[in-house]
C-alpha positions, 0 to 999 in steps of 0.5 A, a space after each residue: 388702438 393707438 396708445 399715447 404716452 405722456 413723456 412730460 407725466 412720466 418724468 414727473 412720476 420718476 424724478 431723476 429719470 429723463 424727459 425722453 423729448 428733450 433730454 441730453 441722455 449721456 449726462 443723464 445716465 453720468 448723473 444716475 450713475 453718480 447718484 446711485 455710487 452715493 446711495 447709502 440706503 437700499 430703498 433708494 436703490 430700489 427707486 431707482 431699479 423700479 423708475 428704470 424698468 418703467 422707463 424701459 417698459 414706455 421706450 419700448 412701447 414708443 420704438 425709443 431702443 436709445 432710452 430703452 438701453 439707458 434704462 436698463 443700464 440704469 437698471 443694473 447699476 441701481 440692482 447692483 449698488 442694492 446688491 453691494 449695500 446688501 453685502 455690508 450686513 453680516 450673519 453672526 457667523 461672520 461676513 458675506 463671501 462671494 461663494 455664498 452669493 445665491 442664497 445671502 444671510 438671514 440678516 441680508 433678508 431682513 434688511 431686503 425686505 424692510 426695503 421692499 424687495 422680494 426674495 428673489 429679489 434680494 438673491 438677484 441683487 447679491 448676485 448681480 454684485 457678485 459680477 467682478 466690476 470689469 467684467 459687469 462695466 463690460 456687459 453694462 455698456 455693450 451696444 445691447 447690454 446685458 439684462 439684470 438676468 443674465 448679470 445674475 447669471 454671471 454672478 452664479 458662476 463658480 468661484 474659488 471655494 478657499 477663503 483668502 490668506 488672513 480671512 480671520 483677521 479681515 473680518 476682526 478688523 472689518 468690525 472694529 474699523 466699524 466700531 471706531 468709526 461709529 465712536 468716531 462720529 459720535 466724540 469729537 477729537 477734542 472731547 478725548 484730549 479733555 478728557 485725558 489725564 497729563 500721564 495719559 496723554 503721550 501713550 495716547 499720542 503714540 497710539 494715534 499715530 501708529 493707527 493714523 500710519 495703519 489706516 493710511 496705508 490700508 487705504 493706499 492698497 484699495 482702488 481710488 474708486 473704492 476709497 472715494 465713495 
């Protein structure tokens, strides 16, 4: 019995995915990709990495290997950008490292499966988010690209088991630039200037500058493509 798929239905159910008869895939992979750089939150993700299977699993069932391909190359990236949100949430011990990969800490498993992953899941995600960004591009964007499977596999590999110079001092400022930036979001410049006495306000200024300085030149040393996020 011959199946008929209703492409118009699926592109109703999976919102920001194409109409297979009439999109422009190009910009519509650009426009998943630019999505998925500015998903803070992994359900989202999640969204993503399941609308990208089911649309594989109807181009293949419809002999469309143009839409097939983009979907698993939305499929990726929606697995890694959960992998990477993933790598923002930190054990008591410290923060995440790249040998730690195939297992992630108890606090990466929560915040998973609050989002609706899987164990094997989440481990897949930290792993695929472990591929150095070159070489995942790379596999993604082959003529046939690489499945989540084997980016994990990638992401398994071995990697150097020395921590790099100052790993201490990384993770102590990881978490005060974290504190200051909530601060930050929470107290306006000028509710601090008020609230500052005469006599305090030129020690203030002084460490302003020295951390207005710092910062600046901590976001010089990262690649444009991080600092834009």
């Amino acid at each position: 019995m011959t199946t008929t798929i209703d492409y118009d239905a699926i592109a109703r159910r999976h919102s920001g995915l194409p109409n297979p008869a009439t999109a422009d895939l190009p910009a519509t992979y650009e426009h998943a990709c630019s999505a998925l750089a500015k998903c803070e939150r992994l359900d989202e993700c999640k969204d993503w990495a399941d609308k990208a299977a089911a649309l594989a699993s109807y181009a293949r069932q419809a002999d469309d290997p143009t839409l097939e391909r983009l979907a698993v190359r939305i499929k990726a990236r929606a697995i890694r950008r959960c992998g990477k949100l993933l790598e923002t949430f930190q054990s008591p011990g410290g923060r995440p490292s790249k040998t730690k990969a195939a297992g992630g800490h108890s606090s990466q498993r929560k915040a998973g499966t609050d989002a609706g992953l899987s164990e094997r899941q989440i481990k897949t995600a930290v792993r695929v988010a472990n591929v150095p960004q070159d070489v995942f591009d790379a596999e993604v964007e082959k003529e046939q690209p690489a499945t989540v499977q084997a980016l994990a596999e990638i992401g398994t590999q071995e990697r150097p088991k020395t921590d790099p110079p100052g790993f201490k001092h990384g993770t102590y400022a990881m978490g005060r630039l974290k504190e200051l930036a909530a601060f930050c979001g929470e107290h306006s410049p000028a509710s601090i200037a008020e609230a500052l006495y005469p006599h305090e306000r030129s020690s203030t200024a002084a460490h302003a500058r020295t951390v207005h300085a710092w910062l600046g030149n901590l976001l010089s040393l990262f690649p444009s493509s991080e600092v834009q996020r």
